[in-house]
N, C-alpha and C positions, 0 to 999 in steps of 0.2 A: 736745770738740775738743782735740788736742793744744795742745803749747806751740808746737812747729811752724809748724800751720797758723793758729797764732792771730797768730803772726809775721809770717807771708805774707800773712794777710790785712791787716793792719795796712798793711804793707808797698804793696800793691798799693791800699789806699785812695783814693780821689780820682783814679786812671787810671780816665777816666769816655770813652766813644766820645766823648762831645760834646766834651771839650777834648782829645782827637785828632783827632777832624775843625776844630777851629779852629784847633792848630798846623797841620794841613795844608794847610787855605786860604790861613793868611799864609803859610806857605812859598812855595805856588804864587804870590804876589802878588809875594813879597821876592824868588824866582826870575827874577822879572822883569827886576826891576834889576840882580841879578848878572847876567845875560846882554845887557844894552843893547848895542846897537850902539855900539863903541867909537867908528868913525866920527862915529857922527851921534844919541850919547848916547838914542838913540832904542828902538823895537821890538828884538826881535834879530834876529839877521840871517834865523836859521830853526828851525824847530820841535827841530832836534834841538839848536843850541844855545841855545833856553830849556828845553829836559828837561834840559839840564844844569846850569844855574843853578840851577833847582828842585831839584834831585836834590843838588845840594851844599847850597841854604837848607835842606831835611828833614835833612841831614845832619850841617848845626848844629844845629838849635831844638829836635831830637825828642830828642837823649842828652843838652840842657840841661835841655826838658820832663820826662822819666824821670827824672832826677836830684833834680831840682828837688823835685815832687813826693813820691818816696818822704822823702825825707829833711824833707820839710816833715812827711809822719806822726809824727818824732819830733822835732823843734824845741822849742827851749821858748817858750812860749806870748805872753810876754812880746814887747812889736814890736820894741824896739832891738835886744833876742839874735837874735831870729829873721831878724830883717832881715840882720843882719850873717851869721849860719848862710846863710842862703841866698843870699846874694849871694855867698860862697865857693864855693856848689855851685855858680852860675854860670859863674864863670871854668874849675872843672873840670870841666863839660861843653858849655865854649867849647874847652878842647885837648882833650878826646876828639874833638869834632868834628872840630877840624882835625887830628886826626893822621888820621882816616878821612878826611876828604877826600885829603887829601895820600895817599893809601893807593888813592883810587880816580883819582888824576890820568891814569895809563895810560889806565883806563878810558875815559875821560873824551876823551881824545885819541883815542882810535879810533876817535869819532864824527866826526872829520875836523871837530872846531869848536875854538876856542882857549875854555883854562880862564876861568870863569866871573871876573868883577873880585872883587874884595877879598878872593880865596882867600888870596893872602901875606900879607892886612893885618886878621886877625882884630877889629880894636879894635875896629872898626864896629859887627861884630856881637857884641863882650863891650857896649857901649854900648847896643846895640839890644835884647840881653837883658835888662840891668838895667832897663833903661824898662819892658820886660815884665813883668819882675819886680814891681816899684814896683804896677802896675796889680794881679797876681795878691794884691799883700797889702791893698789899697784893697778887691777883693771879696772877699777871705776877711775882713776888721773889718768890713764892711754887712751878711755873711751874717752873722755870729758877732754883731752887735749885735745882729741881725733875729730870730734865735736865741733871743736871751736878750729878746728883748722879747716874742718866743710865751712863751716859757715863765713868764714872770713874768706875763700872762696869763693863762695855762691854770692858775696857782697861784691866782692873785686869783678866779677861777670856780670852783675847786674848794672856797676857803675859803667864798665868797658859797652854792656848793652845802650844805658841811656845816653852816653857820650856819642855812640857811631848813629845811634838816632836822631841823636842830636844836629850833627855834622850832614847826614841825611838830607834832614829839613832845610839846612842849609843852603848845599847844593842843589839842590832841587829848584829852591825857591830861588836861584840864580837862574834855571831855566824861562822860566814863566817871563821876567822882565825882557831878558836876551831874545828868545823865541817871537814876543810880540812886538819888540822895537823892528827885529828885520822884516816882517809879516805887513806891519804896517807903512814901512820904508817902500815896500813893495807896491802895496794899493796905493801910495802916494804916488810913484812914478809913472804909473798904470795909470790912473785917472785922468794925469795930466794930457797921458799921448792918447788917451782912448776910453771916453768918460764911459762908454758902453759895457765896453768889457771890465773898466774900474767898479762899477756897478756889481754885476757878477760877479767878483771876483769877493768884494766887501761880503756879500749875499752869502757864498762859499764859504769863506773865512769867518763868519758867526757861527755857520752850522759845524763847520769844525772844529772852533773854538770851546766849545758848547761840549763836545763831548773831549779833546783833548788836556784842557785845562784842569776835568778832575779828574780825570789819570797820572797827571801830577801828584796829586795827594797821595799816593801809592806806593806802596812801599815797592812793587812790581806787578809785571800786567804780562799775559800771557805774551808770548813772541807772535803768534797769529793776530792779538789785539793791537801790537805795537806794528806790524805791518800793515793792517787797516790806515792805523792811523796814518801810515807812511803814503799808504797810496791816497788817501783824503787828499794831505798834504801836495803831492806830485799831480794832481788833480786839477789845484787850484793853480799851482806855477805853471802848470799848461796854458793857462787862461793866462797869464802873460805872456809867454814865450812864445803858445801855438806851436807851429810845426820844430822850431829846435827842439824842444824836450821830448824824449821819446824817455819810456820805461819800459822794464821788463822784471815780471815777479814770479820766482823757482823758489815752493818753499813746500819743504816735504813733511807729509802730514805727520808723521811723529815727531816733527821740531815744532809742531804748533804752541802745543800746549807747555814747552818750558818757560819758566818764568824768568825776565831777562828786566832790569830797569827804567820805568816811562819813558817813552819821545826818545829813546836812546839812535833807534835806525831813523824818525824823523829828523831829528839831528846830526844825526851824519849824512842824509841823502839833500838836507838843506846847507851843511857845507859842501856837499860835491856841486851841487848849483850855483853856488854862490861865488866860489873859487875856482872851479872846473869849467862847467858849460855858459857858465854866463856871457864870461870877455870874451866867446869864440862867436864870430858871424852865426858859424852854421850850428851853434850849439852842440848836443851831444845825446847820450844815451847813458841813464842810472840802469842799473841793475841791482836787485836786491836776492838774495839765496841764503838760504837757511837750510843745514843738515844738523844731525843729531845723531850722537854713538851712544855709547853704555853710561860715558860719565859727561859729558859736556855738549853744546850747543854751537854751532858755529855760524855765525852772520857774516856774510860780505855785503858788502856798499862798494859798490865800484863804478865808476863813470867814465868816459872816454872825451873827458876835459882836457885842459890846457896841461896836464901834469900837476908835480911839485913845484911850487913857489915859494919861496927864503921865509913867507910866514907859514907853509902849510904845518899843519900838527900842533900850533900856539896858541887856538882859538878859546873863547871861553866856553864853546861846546864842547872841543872835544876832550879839555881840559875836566871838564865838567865830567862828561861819561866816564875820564878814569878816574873821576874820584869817588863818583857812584859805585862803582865795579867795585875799587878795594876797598871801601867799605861795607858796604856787601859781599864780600868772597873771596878777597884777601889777592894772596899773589897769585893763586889760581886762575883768577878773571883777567883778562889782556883786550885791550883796545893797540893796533898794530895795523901801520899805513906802508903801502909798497906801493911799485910801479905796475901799471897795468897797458898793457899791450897791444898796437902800439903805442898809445897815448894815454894818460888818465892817470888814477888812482884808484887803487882798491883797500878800503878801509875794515880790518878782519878784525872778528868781536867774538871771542870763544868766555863764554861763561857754564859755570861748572852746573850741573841739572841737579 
């Protein structure tokens, strides 16, 4: 854009239809009165001398309005300057008007009616402008505080934004360390009793790694994605444990698709292992179930382990999931451990869809 048109645009700012159709309303109102019936201070006598009252009020208010206006796009911003700048543009397009009127007085007489009152006596309407005025700078300080109070706003949300994304990153990247120390804790132990299946298990645990590691990076991953991952996971602990681990996976297809945060069920079906079916000879059975209503999502993790233990619920996983959850979606979202029957834990994860 030119320098030009960036002028004219400037210029032409704030000539909006809506406050030319309001100078033009009060004209036809202010019309009125210049046209009263001298007589009987009343109506006017007749339609064509209130077209001319009207026609002389437009012909005040609209070259004070145009005036007014463009030169309020360069004022300085400051009220007492501005006020006094513009109360100057007033008064000179109080005598533009009246030199057009007085310019269309012939006119005006041709319609066989007498010139409309206070044409000779301007003051009225330099008086009736400045009122105008006064009110024009009252809504330009409500919009301009109204202004800066969005925007200081839309600031305070964007800081709250990059803070809880912040903490996000945080948490998250607390998983990755935690997740692969006990992963690799595990093909340690494995290898030792059984370099065969420790083999396999290493072999598993890349191809899983591979895709679970950048699901991390994610701000969330669909609840059907995060079950994949879950049964990858329970996949490979099989290959330790063999016949202890048994699973079972109920997950209904309209809960698929809500968005719930990474490794969040591998992470709890890896504490039910860990602290549940592990210390038990005959180990146990995870189950995973996902439903889905109008506003929320519901996941259970529940195992038929050794129960609650003095540290269940203190873990850096599932410490971690609630802190994912509320910053992600506040007090709505609930990570919540109960007793499962007869034995176990069932770990319940309702986030908001």
């Amino acid at each position: 854009m030119t320098a030009a048109r960036r002028f004219f645009a400037r210029c032409v700012q704030g000539l909006t239809w809506r406050r030319l159709t309001v100078v033009t309303m009060f004209s036809a109102i202010y019309g009125a009165g210049l046209s009263a019936n001298p007589a009987t201070a009343g109506p006017p006598q007749s339609l064509a001398a209130y077209a001319a009252g009207f026609l002389a009020a437009l012909t005040y208010f609209l070259p004070v309005f145009l005036i007014v206006t463009v030169t309020a796009n360069f004022a300085p911003e400051r009220i007492l300057p501005r006020a006094l700048v513009l109360a100057s543009t007033v008064v000179v397009g109080v005598v533009v008007g009246s030199y057009l009127v007085t310019a269309m007085h012939e006119f005006i007489v041709a319609w066989h009616v007498d010139p409309p009152r206070h044409v000779s006596a301007p003051v009225v309407l330099l008086l009736v402008c400045w009122l105008g005025l006064a009110v024009f700078l009252l809504v330009e300080r409500d919009l301009a505080a109204k202004q800066a109070l969005l925007e200081c706003e839309q600031h305070r949300l964007n800081v709250n934004r990059q803070v809880a994304e912040a903490q996000l990153r945080v948490l998250q990247s607390q998983i990755e360390p935690h997740f692969l120390f006990n992963s690799l804790a595990h093909v340690r132990r494995l290898y030792r009793m059984n370099p065969r299946a420790g083999r396999a298990m290493i072999r598993d645990l890349s191809r899983y790694l591979s895709t679970a590691l950048p699901a991390l990076r994610e701000v969330g991953i669909s609840v059907g994605e995060d079950v994949d991952l879950a049964i990858a996971y329970l996949n490979i602990q099989k290959i330790r444990m063999d016949e202890r681990l048994t699973f079972e996976i109920d997950i209904a297809p309209e809960a698929k698709e809500a968005r719930v945060p990474p490794l969040m069920i591998t992470t709890i079906a890896e504490n039910a292992i860990k602290h549940g079916l592990s210390p038990l000879r005959e180990g146990g059975t995870v189950r995973i179930v996902a439903r889905r209503n109008a506003n929320t999502v519901r996941i259970e993790v529940s195992d038929t382990g050794q129960g609650f233990q003095s540290s269940q619920g203190a873990g850096v996983g599932l410490a971690n999931i609630r802190g994912r959850l509320a910053t992600l979606h506040g007090r709505p979202a609930q990570l919540a451990l109960s007793r499962n029957a007869p034995h176990g834990v069932i770990a319940t994860i309702v986030v908001p869809v």
